[in-house]
N, C-alpha and C positions, 0 to 999 in steps of 0.2 A: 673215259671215266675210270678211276681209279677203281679196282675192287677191292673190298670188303671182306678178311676171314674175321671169325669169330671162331675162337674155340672155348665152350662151353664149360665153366669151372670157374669155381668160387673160393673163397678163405672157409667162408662159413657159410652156410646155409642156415636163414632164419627160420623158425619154430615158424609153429602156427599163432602159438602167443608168444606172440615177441615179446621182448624187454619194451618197457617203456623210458627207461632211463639211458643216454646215453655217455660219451664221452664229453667233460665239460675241457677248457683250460684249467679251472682248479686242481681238478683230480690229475689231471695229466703232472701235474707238476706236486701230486702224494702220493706218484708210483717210486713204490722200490727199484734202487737202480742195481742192480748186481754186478757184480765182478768178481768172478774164479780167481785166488790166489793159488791153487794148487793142492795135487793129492798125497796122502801119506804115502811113506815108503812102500805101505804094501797094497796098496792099490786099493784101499778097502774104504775110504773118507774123502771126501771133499772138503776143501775150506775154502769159505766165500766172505766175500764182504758186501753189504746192503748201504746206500749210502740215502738219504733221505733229505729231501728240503726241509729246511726249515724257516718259513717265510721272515715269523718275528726277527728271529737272525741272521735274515739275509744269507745263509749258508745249509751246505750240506752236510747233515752229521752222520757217520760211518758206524757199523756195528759188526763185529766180525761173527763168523756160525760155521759149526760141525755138519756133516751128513752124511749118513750113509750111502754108497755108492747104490743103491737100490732105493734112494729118495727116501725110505721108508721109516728113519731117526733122524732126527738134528739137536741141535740145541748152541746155545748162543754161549761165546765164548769169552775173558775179558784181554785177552790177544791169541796171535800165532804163531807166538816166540818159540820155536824151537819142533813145531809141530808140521812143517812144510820143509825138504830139503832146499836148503840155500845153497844155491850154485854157485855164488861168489866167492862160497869158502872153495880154499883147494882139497885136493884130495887126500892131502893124509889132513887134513883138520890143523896147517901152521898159518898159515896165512888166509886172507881176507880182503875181497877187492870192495869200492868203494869209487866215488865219485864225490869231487864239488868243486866251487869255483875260487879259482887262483888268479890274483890281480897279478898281470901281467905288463899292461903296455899303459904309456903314458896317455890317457884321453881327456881327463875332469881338467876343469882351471886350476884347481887346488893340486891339482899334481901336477902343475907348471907354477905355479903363485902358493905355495903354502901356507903362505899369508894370509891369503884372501878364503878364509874357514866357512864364508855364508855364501860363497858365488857358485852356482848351478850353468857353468859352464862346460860344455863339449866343442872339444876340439879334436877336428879330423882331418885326416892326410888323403882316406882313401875310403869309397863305398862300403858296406856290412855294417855300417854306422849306428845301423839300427837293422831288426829283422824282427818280424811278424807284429809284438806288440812291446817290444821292450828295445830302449839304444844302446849300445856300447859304450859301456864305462870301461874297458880295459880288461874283463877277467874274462877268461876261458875255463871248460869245464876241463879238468883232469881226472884221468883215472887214477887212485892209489891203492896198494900194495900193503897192507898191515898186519904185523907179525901179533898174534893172538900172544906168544906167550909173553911180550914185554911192551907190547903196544904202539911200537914205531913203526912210522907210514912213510913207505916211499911214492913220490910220484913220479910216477912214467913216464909224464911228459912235460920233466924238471924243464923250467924256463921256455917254453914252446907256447907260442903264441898261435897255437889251435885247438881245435873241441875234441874231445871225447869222455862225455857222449857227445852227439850234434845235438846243436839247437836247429830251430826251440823245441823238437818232440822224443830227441832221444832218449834213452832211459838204458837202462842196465842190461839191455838187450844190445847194445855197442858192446858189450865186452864179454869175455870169455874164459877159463882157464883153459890150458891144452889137458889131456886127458895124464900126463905125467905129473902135472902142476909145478914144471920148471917155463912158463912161461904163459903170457897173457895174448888173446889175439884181442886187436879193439879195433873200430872203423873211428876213419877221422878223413876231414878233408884236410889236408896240409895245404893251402894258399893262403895268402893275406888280402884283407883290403880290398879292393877292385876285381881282382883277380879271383878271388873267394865268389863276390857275387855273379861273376860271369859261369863259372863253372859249376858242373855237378860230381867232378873227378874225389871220389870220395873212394879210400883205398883199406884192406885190412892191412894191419901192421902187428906183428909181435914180435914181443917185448920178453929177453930173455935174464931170467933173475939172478942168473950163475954173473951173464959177463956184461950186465945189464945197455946190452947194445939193441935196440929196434932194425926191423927190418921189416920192407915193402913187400908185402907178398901177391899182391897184384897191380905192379905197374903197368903193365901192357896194357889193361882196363881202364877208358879214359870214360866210363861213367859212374853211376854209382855199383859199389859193395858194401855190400850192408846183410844184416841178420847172422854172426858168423854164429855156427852150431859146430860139436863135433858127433860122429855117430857113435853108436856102440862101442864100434871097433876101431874106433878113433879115427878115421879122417873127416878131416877138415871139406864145412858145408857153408854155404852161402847164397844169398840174391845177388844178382846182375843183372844192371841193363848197360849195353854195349855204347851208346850214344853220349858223348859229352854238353850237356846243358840240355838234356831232354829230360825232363824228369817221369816221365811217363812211357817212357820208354816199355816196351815188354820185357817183363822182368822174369827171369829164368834160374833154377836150382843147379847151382854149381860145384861138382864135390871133387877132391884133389886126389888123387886116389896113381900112387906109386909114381908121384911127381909130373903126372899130365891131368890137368883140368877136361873133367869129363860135365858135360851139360845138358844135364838128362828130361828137360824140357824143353830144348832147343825145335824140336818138330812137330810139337804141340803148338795150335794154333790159340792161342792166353794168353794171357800174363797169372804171373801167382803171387795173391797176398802174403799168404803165412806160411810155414812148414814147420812139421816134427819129423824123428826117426822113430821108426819100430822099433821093439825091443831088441828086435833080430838082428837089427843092421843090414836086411834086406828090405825094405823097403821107405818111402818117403810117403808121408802122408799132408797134402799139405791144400789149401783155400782158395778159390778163384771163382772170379764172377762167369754163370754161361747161363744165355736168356733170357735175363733179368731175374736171375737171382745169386745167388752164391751157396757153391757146393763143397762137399769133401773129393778131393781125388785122392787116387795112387799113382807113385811111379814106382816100379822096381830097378832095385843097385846092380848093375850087371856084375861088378868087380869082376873078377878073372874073367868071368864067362865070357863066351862070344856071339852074347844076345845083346839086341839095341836094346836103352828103354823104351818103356810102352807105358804113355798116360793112360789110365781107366778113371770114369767119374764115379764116385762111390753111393752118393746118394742123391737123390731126386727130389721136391717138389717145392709147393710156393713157399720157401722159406727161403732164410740167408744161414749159412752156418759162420759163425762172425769170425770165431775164434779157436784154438785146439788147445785143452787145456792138458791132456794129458790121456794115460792109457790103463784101463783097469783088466787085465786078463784078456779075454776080445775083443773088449770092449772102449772107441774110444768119446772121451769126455770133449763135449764140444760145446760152444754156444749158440745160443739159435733166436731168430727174431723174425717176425712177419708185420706186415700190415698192421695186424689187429693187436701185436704183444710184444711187450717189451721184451731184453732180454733176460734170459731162463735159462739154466744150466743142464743138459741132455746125453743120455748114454745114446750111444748107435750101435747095435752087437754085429760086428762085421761076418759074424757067421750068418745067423739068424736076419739079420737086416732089420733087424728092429729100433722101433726106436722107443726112450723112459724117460719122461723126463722130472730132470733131481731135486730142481729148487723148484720154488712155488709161491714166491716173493708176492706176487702179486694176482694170485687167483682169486682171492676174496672182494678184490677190488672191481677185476674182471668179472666177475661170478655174473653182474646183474645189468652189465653195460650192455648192449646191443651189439653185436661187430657191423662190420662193413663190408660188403658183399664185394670183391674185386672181380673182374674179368681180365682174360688174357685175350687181346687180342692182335690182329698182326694185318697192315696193312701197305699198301704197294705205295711207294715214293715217284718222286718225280722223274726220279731217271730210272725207276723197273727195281728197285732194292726192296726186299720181305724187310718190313721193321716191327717191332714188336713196340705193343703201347697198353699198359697197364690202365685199367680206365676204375674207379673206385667209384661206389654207389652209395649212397646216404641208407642208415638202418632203417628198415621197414621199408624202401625202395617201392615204388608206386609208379611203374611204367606208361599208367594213365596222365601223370602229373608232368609238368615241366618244371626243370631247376635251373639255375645261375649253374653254371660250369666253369672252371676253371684249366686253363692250362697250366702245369706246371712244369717250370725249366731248370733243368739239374745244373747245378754250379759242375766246378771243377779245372778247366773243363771238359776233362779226362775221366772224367768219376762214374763210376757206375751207378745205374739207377736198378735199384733192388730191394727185395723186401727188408727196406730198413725201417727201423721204429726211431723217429726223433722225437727231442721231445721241444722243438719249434716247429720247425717243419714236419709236423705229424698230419698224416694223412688221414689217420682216423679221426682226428679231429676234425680235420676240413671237412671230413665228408659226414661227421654227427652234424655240421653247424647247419646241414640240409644243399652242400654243394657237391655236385660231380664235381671228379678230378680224374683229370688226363695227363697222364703222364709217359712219352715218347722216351724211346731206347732209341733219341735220334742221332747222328753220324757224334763220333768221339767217344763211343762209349766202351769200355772192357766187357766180353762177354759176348759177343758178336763176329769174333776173328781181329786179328792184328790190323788188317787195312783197313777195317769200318772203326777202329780203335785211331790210328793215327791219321784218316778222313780231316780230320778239324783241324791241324796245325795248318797256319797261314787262308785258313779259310773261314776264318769264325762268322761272318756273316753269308757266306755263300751258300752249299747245299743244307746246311744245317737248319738255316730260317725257313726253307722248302718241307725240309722233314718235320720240324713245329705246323706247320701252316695246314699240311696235308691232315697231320692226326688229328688238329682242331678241327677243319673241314669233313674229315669223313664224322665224326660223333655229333657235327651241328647237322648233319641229318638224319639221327635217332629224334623219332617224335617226343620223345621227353626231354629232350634238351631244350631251353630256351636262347635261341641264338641274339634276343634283345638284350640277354644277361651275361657273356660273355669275358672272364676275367682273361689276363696273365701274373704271374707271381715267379718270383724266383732271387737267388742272391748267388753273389758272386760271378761265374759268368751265366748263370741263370738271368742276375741281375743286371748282366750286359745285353744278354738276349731280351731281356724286358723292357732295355732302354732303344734296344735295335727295332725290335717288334713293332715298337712304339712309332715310329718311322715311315712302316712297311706297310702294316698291317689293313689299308683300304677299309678302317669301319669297321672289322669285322668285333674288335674289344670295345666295352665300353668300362674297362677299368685296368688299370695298373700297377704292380707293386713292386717295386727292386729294393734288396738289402744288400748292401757293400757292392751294388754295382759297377763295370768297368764305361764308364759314357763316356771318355775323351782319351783315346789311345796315346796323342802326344802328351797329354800331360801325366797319365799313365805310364808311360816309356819315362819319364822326368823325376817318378817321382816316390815309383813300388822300388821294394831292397832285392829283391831274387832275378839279378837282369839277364838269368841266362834263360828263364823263362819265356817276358816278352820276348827277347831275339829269337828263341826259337818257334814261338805261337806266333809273333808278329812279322816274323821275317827280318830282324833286325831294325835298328834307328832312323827314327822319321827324316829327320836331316840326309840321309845317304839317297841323294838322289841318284845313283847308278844302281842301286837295287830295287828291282824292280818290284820283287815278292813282297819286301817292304812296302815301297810305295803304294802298290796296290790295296795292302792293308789300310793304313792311314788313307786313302782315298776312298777304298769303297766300304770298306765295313768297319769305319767309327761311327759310332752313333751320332755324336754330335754335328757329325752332317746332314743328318734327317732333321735338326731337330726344328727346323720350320714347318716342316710336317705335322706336326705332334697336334694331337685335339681333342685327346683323352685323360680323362682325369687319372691322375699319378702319386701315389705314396713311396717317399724315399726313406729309407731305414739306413742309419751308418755309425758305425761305431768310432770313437774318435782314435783308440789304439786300434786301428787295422793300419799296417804298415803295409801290408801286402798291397790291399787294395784302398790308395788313401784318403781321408774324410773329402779331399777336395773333389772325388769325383761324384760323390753326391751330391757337393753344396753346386756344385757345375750347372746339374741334371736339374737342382729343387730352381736354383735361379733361374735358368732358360723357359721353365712352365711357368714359374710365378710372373715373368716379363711378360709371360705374350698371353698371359691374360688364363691360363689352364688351372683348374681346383687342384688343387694341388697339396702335400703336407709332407712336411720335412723334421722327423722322427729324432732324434741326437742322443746318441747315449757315450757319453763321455769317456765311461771308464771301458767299453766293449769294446774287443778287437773284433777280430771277424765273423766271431761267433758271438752269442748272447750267452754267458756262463752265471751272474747272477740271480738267483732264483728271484726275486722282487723286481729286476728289469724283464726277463721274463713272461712274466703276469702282463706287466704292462706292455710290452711288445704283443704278446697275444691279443692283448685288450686291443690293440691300436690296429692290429691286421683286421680281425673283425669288425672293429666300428668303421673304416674305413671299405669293407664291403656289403656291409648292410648299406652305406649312404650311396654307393655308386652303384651297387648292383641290386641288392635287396628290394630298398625303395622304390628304386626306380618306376 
């Protein structure tokens, strides 16, 4: 028999009189979304931006605001033109970097037919045809160069048919000035075509303005570089991961220091999100998931010395710190989200260990909702591994009572599962609507050591469905759970694991949900744009019958090999722009249940990639995950 820890702790502890009110989907979608743009020069303001649905409009509208570094002023601003340093300018104030896209290569009909003015023709030679939620028409992003006092832009990467920044998520964080401002460092993958989609060899390159010649400054690195920073004292800082076409790699702080690459999280057992520099240029400050959550760490810079570094983790508890916006005196400005609260902008005094926090977006909304009671717990897997499973209780939690319970399965699926606040996948919600939620830190996930991190490549159906199976088995023997209510939920490889489960699972669900799930590996392998992914989570192409890692995959852990098994009512959610993961492997899933006679609904949102970003699709997605569990598990 498997045992059982509990370790006893909550988000919140409900009152004696609780709220009666809790989390609706309305409200969830009339919280303030914040985002830190950045503090003044002298450490004293913050400036944020609030960004708000607005249903009638189908859209989010922004509004920018002042605050005192001690929360305690604000006030709303009508921009923040000139009140945040801008890093793109160089240092003496001549120049000014920028980005947009530059038609480059010949793709459209009309750029072979110019005649033909009305034909929405693509023509391609080679894979990246398309990527996430948008195809290749020919332009790439370039980085340019604009001289402020006469207004001419050079671009960097005249006629070069590569990105910088990368799609589809980079932004202004690809590029850099060096600390002299005679030159620009920028990340770019330089391949074309096929060759692009196979690889993650993405390299820094700078770009010099005297003799405007580029230069590779990390070819030896055949994975990704990315984030480049410089410190204080000007050397040159970046992420790495070592493995080509792994994109999950463990990613490591890399600083160049007197012409030798020094890797000063190389013997820390993590990966790292984010990083800043101190003011000092002694140290790195910088984000990573450990236990199911996300913390601040330190490393310090040895330069001359002849001390290793040494990770320390800075701060502690059920929160995530998302983001590092910056540093006021000791104090540094971070982002912070839980369970029960969006995100909120927070001082941590590195002396004091305290913590303030600065915005307050959404306390009045909060003020009267109920929270959500979470527990931590940790429980023993099938082959002897401590795993850690987040289990989330309904407000006003009644021990005497029994609930529908829900599993839920983390996409990625590499991704961390930690105090995050979505606002689809919100857990506070699930659990206002009156359902447990269990949520497993099962094998693949960051924040558990490197090996329990890269555990799931080539194994997506193997120990991973044991680690699901175990954390829903140990909580269907808490007397408040009702084990005739039984859900699973999940998107992305959540959504594969839901379609896997679906399989597997001996009775034990009597209901189903996957959004952008992966149900047919080979048509998957056929059919997503990032092929260096499946080759390295799948073991390469279904066809290569000499590889065996491959084969294994497509044989034992595609879904659609259970799928005569299936006997459980199923809701399939799929955005039409998901190139990643593509509509066809839902319509696969909704057919195969609708044939063989399974209740079944198939959700179609047209304009969605792989996320749900508009606010009125949204609503209705919310609307359609619930009424779909009142009817298969509520009722019941």
């Amino acid at each position: 028999m498997k045992k059982l820890l509990i370790l006893t702790l909550s988000i919140a502890s409900l009152s004696a009189n609780a709220q009666n009110k809790v989390m609706t989907k309305e409200l969830l979608w009339e919280l303030g979304r914040v985002n830190p743009v950045g503090l003044s020069a002298d450490g004293k303001f913050l400036y944020y931006a609030v960004g708000t649905p607005n249903m009638a409009e189908n859209k989010i509208n922004s509004k920018f605001y002042q605050v005192t570094i001690d929360g305690k002023k604000g006030k709303e601003l009508e921009s923040l033109e000139g009140l945040v340093i801008d890093k793109n300018v160089s240092a003496d104030g001549k120049f000014k970097l920028s980005d947009e896209a530059v038609k480059i290569n010949k793709v459209l009909g009309k750029d072979y037919y110019p005649e033909m003015t009305e034909s929405n023709v693509y023509i391609n030679d080679g894979l990246d045809y398309r990527h996430w939620d948008t195809y290749n028409d020919g332009t790439f992003n370039h980085v340019f160069i604009t001289n402020l006092e006469n207004n001419q832009k050079v671009d960097i990467l005249e006629g070069e048919a590569f990105n910088s920044p990368q799609k589809p998520f980079g932004g202004d964080q690809d590029y850099v000035w060096s600390p002299d401002g005679k030159s620009v460092i920028y990340v770019s993958k330089k391949l074309e075509g096929t060759a692009y989609a196979l690889s993650t060899n993405a390299d820094l390159y700078e770009y010099n303005l005297e003799t405007k010649q580029t230069t590779n400054l990390t070819p030896d690195n055949k994975g990704y570089d990315t984030h480049p920073q410089f410190s204080p004292n000007g050397e040159l800082s970046w992420l790495q991961m070592k493995s080509d076409g792994y994109e999950a790699d463990k990613n490591d702080i890399i600083v160049r220091y007197m012409g030798a690459d020094m890797n000063l999280t190389a013997n820390w057992d993590g990966t790292v999100d984010s990083f800043v520099w101190s003011a000092n240029g002694e140290e790195i400050y910088f984000t990573a998931a450990v236990d199911g959550t996300i913390q601040l760490f330190e490393v310090n810079f040895p330069g001359r010395k002849r001390i290793a570094p040494t990770v320390k983790q800075i701060t502690n508890g059920n929160f995530d710190v998302t983001s590092i916006v910056g540093f006021s005196g000791d104090k540094v400005i971070v982002t912070r989200t839980d369970f029960n609260t969006a995100t909120e902008v927070y001082s941590y005094d590195l002396k004091s260990k305290k913590w303030n926090q600065i915005t307050h977006v959404n306390d009045a909304a909060y003020k009267d909702i109920a929270k959500v009671k979470v527990e931590k717990r940790y429980v023993t897997t099938t082959d002897g591994k401590k795993m850690l499973v987040w289990v989330a209780l309904p407000p006003n939690f009644d021990q005497n009572k029994k609930y529908p319970t829900l599993l839920y399965c983390q996409g990625g699926p590499q991704s961390a599962l930690t105090q995050f606040y979505s606002f689809r996948w919100n857990i506070q919600l699930m659990a206002s609507e009156g359902y447990i939620v269990v949520m497993p830190n099962r094998r693949g996930m960051p924040g558990h050591g490197v090996e329990w991190n890269e555990a799931i490549s080539k194994d997506w159906g193997g120990q991973v469905m044991q680690d699901y199976l175990t954390a829903i088995d140990e909580l269907a023997k808490e007397p408040y759970v009702d084990n005739d209510k039984l859900g699973a939920i999940g998107a992305s490889y959540g959504g594969y694991s839901v379609y896997y489960l679906a399989g597997i699972h001996d009775n034990r669900f009597k209901s189903f949900i996957s959004h952008c799930g992966v149900f047919n590996l080979e048509s998957m392998y056929g059919t997503t744009e990032e092929m260096f992914f499946t080759n390295w989570d799948s073991g390469g192409a279904y066809w290569d019958k000499n590889n065996e890692a491959a084969q294994k995959t497509y044989r034992d852990f595609n879904p659609k090999n259970n799928v005569d098994k299936w006997n459980t009512p199923i809701l399939v959610f799929h955005g039409g722009n998901d190139f990643r993961v593509p509509i066809g492997q839902g319509q696969e899933a909704f057919q195969a249940a609708q044939l063989q006679g399974i209740k079944s609904r198939f959700v179609y949102l047209p304009e969605e990639n792989h996320w749900v970003l508009k606010p009125q699709n949204a609503q209705i997605w919310q609307g359609e995950f619930f009424r779909w569990l009142d009817e298969t598990l509520k009722q019941k």
